[in-house]
C-alpha positions as CSV (number, residue, x, y, z in Angstrom):
1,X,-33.2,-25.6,18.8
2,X,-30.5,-24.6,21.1
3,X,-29.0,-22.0,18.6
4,X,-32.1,-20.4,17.8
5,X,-32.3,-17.0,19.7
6,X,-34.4,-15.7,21.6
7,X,-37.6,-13.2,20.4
8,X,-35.8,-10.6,22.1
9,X,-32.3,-11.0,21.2
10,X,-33.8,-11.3,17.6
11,X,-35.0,-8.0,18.1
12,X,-32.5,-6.4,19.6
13,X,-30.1,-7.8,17.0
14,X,-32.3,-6.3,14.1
15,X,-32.3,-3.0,16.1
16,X,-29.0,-2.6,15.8
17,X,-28.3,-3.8,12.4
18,X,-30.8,-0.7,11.3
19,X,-28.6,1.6,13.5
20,X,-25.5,0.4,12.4
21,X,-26.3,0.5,9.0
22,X,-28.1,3.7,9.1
23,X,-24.5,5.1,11.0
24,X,-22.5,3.7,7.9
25,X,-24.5,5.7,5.1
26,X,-24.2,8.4,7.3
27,X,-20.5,8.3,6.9
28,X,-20.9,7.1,3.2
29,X,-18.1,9.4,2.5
30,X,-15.8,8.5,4.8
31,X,-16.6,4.2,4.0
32,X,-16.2,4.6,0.7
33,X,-12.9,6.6,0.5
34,X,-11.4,3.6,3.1
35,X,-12.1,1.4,0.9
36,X,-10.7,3.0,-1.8
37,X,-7.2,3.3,0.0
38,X,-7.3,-0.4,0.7
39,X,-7.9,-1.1,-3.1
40,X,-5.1,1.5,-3.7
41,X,-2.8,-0.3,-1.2
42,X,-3.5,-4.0,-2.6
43,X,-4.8,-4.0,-6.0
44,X,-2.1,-2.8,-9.0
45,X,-3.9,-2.4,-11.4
46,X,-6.3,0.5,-10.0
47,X,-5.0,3.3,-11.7
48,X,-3.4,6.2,-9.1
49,X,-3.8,8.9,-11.2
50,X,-6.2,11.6,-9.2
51,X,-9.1,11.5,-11.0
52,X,-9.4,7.5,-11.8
53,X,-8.8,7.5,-7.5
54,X,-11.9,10.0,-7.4
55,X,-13.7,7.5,-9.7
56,X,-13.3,4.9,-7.5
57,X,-13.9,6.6,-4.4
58,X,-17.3,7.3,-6.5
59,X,-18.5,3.9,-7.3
60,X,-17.4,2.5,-3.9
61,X,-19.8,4.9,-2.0
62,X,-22.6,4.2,-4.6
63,X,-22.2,0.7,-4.2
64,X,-22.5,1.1,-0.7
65,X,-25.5,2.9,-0.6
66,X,-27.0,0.7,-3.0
67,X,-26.4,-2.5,-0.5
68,X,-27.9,-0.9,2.6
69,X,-30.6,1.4,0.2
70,X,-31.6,-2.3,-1.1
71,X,-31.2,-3.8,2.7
72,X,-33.3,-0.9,4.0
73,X,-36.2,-1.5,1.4
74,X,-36.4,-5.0,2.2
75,X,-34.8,-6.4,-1.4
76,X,-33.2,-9.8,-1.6
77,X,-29.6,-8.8,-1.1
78,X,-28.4,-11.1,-4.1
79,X,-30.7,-8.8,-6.2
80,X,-30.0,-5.5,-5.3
81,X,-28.4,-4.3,-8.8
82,X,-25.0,-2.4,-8.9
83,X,-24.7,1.0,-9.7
84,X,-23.8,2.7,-12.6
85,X,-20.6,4.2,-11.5
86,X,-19.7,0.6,-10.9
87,X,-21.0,-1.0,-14.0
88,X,-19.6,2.0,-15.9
89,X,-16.1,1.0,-14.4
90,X,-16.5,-2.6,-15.0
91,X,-16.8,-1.5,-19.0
92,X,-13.6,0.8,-18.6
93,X,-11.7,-2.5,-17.3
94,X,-13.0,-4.7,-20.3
95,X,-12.5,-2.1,-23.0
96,X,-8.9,-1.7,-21.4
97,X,-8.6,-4.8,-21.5
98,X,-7.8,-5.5,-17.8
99,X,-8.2,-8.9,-17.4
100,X,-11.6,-10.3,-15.1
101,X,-9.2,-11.8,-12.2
102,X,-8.7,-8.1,-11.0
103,X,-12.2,-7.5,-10.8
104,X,-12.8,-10.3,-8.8
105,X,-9.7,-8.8,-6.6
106,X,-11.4,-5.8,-6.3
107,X,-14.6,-6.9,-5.0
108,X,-12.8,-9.5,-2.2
109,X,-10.6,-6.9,-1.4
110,X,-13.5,-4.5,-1.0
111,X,-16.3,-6.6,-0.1
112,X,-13.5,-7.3,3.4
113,X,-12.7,-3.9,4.3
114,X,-16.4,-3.1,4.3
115,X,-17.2,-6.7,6.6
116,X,-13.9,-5.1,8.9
117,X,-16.0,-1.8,9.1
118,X,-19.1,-3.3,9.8
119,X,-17.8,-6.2,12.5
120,X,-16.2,-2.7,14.4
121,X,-19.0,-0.9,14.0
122,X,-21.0,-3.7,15.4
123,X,-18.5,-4.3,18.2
124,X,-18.4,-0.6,19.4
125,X,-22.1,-0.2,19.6
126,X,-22.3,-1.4,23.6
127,X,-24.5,-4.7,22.7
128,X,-24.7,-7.8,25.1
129,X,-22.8,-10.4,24.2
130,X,-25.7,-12.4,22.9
131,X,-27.1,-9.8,20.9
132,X,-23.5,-8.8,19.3
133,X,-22.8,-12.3,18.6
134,X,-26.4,-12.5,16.6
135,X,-25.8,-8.8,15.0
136,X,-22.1,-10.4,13.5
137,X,-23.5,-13.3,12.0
138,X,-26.5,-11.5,10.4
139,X,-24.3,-8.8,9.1
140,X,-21.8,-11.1,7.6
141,X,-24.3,-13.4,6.1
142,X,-26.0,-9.8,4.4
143,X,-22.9,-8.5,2.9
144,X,-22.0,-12.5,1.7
145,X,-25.4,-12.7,0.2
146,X,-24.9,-9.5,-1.3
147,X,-21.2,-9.9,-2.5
148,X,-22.1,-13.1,-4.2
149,X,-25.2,-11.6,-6.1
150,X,-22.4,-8.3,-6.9
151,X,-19.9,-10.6,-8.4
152,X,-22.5,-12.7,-10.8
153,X,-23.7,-9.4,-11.9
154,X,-20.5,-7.7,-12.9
155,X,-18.8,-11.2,-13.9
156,X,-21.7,-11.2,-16.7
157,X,-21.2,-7.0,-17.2
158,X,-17.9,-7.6,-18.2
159,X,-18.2,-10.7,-20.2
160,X,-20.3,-8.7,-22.1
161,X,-18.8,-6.2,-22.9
162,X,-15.2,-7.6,-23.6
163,X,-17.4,-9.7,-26.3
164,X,-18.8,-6.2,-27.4
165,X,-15.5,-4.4,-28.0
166,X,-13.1,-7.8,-28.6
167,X,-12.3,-6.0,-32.1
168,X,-13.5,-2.6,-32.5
169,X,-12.3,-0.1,-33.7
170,X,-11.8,1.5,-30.2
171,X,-9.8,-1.8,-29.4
172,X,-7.7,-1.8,-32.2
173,X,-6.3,2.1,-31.8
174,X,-5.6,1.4,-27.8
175,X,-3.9,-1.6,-29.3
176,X,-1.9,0.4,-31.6
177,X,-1.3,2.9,-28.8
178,X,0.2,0.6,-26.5
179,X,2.3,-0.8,-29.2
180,X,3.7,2.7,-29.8
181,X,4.3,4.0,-26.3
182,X,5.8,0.3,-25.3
183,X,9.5,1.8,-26.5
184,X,9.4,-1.4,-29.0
185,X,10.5,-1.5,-32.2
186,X,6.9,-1.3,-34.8
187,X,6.1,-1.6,-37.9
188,X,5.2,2.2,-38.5
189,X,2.8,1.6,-41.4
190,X,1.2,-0.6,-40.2
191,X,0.7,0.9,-37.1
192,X,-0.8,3.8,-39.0
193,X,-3.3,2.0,-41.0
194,X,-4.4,0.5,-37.6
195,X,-4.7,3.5,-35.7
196,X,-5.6,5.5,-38.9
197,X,-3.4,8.0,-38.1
198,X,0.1,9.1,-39.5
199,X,2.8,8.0,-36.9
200,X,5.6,9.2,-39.0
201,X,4.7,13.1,-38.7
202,X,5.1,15.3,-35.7
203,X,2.8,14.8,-32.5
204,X,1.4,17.0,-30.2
205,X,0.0,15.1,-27.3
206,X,-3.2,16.3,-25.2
207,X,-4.5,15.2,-21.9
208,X,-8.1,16.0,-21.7
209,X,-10.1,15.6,-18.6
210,X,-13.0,17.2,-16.2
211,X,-13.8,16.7,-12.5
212,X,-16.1,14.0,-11.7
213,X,-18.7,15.2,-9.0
214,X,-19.8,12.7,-6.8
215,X,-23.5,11.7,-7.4
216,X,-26.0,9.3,-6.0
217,X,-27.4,8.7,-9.4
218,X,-25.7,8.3,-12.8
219,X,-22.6,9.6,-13.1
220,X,-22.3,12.9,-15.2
221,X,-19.2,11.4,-16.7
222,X,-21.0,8.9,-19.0
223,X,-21.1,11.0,-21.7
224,X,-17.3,12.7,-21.4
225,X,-15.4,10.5,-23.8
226,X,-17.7,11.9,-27.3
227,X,-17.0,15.5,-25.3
228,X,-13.1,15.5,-25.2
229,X,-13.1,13.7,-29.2
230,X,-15.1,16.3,-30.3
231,X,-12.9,18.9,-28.5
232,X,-9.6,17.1,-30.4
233,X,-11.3,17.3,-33.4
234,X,-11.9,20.9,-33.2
235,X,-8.4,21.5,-32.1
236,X,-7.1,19.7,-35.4
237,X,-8.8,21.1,-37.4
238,X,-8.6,24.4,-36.5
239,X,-4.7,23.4,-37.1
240,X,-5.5,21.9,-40.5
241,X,-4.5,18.6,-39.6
242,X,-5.9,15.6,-40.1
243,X,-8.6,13.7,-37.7
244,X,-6.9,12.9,-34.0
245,X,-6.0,9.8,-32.6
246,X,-7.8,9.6,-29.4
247,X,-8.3,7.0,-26.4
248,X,-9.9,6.7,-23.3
249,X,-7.1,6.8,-20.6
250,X,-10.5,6.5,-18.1
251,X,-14.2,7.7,-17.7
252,X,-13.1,11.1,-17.1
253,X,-9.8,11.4,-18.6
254,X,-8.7,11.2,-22.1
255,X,-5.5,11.1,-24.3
256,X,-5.5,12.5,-27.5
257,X,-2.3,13.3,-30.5
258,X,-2.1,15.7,-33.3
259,X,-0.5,15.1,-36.0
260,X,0.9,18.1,-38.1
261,X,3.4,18.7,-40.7
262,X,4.7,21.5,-39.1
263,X,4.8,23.0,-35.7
264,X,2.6,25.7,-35.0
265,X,4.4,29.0,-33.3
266,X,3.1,28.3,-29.1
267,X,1.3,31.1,-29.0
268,X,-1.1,29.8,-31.8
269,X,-1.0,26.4,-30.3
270,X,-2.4,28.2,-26.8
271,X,-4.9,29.9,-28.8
272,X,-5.8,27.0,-30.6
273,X,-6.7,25.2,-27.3
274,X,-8.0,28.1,-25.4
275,X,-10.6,28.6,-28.0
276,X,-11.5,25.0,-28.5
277,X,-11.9,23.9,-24.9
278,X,-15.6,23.9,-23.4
279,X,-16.3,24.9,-19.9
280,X,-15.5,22.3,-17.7
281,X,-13.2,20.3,-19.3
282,X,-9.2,20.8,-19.0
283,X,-6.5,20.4,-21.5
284,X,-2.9,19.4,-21.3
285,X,-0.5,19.0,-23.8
286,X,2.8,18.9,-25.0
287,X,5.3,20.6,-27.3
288,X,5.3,18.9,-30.8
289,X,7.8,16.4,-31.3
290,X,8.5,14.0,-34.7
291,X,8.2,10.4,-35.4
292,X,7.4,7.6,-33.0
293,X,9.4,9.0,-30.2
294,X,8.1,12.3,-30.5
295,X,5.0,10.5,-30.2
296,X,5.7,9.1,-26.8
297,X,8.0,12.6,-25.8
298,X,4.6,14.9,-26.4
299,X,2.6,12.2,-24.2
300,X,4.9,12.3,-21.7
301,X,4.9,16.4,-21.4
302,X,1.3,16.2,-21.9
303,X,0.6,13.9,-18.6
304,X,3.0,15.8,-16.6
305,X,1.5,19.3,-17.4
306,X,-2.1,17.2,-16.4
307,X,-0.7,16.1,-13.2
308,X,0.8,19.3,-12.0
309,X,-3.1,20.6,-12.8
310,X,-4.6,18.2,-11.0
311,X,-2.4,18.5,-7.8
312,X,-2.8,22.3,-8.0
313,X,-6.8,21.6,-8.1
314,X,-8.5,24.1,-10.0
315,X,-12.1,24.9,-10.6
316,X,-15.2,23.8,-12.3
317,X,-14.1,26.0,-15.3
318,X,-11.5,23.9,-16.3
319,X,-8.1,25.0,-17.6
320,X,-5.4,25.2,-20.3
321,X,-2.1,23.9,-19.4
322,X,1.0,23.5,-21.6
323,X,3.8,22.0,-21.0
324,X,6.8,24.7,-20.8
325,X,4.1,26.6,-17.9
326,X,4.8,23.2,-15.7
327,X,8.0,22.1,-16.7
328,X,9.9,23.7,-14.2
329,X,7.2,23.0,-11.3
330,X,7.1,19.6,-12.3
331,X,11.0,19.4,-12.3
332,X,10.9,19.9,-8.6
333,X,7.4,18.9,-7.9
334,X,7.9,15.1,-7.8
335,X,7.7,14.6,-4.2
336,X,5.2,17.0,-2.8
337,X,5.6,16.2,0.8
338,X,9.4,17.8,-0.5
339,X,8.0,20.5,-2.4
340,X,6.3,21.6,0.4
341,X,8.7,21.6,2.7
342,X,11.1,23.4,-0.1
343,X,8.7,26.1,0.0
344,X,8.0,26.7,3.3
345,X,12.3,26.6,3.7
346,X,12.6,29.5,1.4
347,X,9.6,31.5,1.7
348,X,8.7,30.9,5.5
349,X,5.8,33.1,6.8
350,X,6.2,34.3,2.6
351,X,3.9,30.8,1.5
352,X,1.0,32.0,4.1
353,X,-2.7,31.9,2.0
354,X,-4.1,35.8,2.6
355,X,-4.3,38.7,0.2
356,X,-1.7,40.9,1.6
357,X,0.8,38.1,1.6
358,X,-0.4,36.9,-2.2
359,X,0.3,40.4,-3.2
360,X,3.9,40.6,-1.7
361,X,4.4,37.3,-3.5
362,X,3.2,38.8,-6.9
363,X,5.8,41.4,-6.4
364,X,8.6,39.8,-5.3
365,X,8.1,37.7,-8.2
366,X,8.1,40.4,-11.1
367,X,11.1,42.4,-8.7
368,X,13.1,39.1,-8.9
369,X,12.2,38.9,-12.9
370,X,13.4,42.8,-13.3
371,X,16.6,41.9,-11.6
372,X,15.8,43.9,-8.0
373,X,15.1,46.6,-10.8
374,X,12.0,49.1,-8.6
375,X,11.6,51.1,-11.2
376,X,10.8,48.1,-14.2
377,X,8.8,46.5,-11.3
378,X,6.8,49.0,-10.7
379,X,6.0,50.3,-14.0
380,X,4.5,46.1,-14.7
381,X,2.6,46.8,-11.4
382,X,0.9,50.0,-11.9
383,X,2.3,51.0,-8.9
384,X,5.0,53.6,-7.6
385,X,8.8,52.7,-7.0
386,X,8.5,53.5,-3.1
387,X,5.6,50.9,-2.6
388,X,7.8,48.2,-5.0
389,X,10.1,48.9,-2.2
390,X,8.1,48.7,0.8
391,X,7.1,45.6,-0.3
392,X,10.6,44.2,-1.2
393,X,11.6,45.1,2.8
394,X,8.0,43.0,4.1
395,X,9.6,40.2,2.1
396,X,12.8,40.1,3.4
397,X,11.5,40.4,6.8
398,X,8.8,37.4,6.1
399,X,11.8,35.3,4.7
400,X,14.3,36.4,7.2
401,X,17.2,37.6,4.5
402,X,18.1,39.6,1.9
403,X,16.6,39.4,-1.6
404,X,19.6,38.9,-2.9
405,X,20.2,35.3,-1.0
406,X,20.1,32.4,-2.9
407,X,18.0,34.5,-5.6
408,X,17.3,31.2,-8.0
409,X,15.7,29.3,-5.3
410,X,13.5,32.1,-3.9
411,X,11.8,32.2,-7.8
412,X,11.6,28.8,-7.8
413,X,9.6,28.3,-4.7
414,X,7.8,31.4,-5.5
415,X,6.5,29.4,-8.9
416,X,5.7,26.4,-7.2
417,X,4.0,28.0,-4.3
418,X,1.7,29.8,-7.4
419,X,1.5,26.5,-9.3
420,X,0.4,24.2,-6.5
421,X,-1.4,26.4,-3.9
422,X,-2.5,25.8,-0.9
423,X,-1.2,22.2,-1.2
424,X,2.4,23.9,-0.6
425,X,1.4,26.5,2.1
């Protein structure tokens, strides 16, 4: 037959369908956060929220691997079986209830910025024309055989498991959940005996969540759901209140209310959270607000305090944040492309990341506190008045002014600088 190719170029084609592949696991990384922007860019209802980004930036690189990994070893492409980050996402969509059309989205939109990656790859590797024109067509017709055996398996995943959870009890309290935060008027009691929690009391709302590594095998965020209930439940009860309402908000992130008759004094509430939260995991929450708006109010702050942590970063440890630390950062914080440039307006050379500079920070901080007082700053330092004041004159010098300029703004970049980090430097 005319089309068929020669021994060679067959052999030359295969040659550089290894190399090509081998180059893309290589850059497994790199391929799978691409793809994850393009997802970001054309698919709505991927959540944006900084760890459920990670997430996917997980489960596109495993499923990567697993194509080429099964490619490698000779597997029939429609058989290579998806990985568990990506089956564990497919159950996150059906329990949400995401409908299956944007699944399918997901793996067109996906399944084509990988084919894009792999026809340049293909093109830049310096083949004859022959040989590149064979490499194309046996690439495209691994990744279709491989998209189409992808899709049956997670079309029958979710099916599955949407049957599995069509009216559990899980269902029924994100149901109720929704119904509360939709600003709609509801039918508190009933929304109670749903949820099984007591909507008309006050609320403290919790974010809870923990860094999601990335792994070539299972995911160690399987198991972090019964980890953040059983933290909730500690932290209510340890408040005498009754049993928590909580939902998955994703694999790694979970939101959680309190309900309690009365307030507890913030200090408590810290300790209260402090005390309850393992190593690893990181709590948010809000100030306690009543009745059905206070419901949604405590959310709100709880999700903002969780977002300012998660720009700021962190460490494996974990962290307690509440609300009235953030507020003010996350007043300003909005736009971080302005934030930054806020800071670097008012503290110039001031926002470098060293010690020396961290430590004139500290102090300008506490010296703008005591009201340019050296002696109260330097008894909170440990240190004496003439080095509070050494330090004051470094900082006007970094900034270029006097202390006493535009006071306000100086404390306020000086808090987000602390807040958000490097991200801000």
């Amino acid at each position: 037959m005319a089309d068929t190719p020669s021994p060679a170029t067959a052999a030359a084609s295969d040659r550089a369908l290894r190399v090509i592949a081998e180059g893309i696991l290589d850059d497994a990384d790199a391929v799978g956060a691409r793809i994850t922007d393009r997802l970001l860019r054309e698919v709505p209802e991927i959540s944006a929220d900084p760890l459920s980004i990670e997430e996917t930036r997980r489960s596109s690189r495993a499923t990567l691997i697993a194509l080429l990994g099964g490619w490698r070893r000779g597997e029939p492409l429609e058989q290579v079986a998806a990985p568990p980050e990506l089956l564990f996402q497919v159950g996150i969509m059906a329990r949400d209830g995401i409908p299956l059309g944007p699944l399918l989205r997901i793996l067109h939109v996906a399944h084509g910025e990988f084919a894009d990656i792999w026809g340049a790859r293909t093109a830049e590797a310096g083949l004859s024309p022959e040989v590149q024109a064979l490499a194309m067509r046996r690439g495209h017709q691994l990744t279709f055989a491989w998209f189409d055996g992808l899709m049956a398996q997670l079309t029958v995943a979710y099916e599955e498991e949407a049957e599995r959870v069509a009216r559990t009890p899980e269902r029924l309290r994100r149901e109720a959940v929704e119904a509360a935060l939709s600003g709609k008027t509801v039918d508190l009691d009933a929304l109670s005996r749903t949820a099984a929690y007591e909507f008309r009391r006050r609320h403290i709302g919790l974010v809870l969540w923990r860094g999601t590594p990335i792994s070539d095998g299972v995911p160690a965020v399987l198991d972090a759901q019964p980890a953040f209930a059983a933290v909730a439940r500690e932290i209510a009860a340890e408040l005498g209140a009754a049993p928590p309402l909580v939902v998955a908000s994703a694999s790694s992130v979970a939101w959680a209310w309190i309900a309690v008759r009365d307030a507890p004094p913030p200090d408590r509430l810290l300790a209260v959270v402090e005390a309850a939260r393992p190593e690893g995991v990181s709590v948010a929450f809000g100030e306690p607000a009543a009745g059905l708006e206070g419901f949604r109010i405590t959310h709100d702050d709880a999700q903002t305090a969780s977002r300012v942590a998660m720009l700021q970063g962190g460490d494996a440890s974990g962290a307690t944040v509440p609300f009235d630390a953030v507020e003010l950062t996350a007043l300003v914080a909005g736009d971080l492309h302005r934030a930054r440039r806020f800071v670097l307006r008012q503290l110039g050379p001031l926002a470098a990341a060293d010690e020396e500079t961290d430590r004139l920070r500290a102090t300008l901080r506490i010296y703008l506190e005591e009201h340019a007082s050296r002696t109260a700053t330097a008894e909170r330092l440990g240190v004496h008045p003439n080095t509070v004041t050494n330090r004051a004159r470094a900082c006007e010098a970094l900034i270029g002014r006097s202390l006493r300029e535009r006071p306000v703004e100086l404390q306020v970049a000086l808090a987000l600088r602390e807040t958000l980090g490097d991200q801000v430097a």
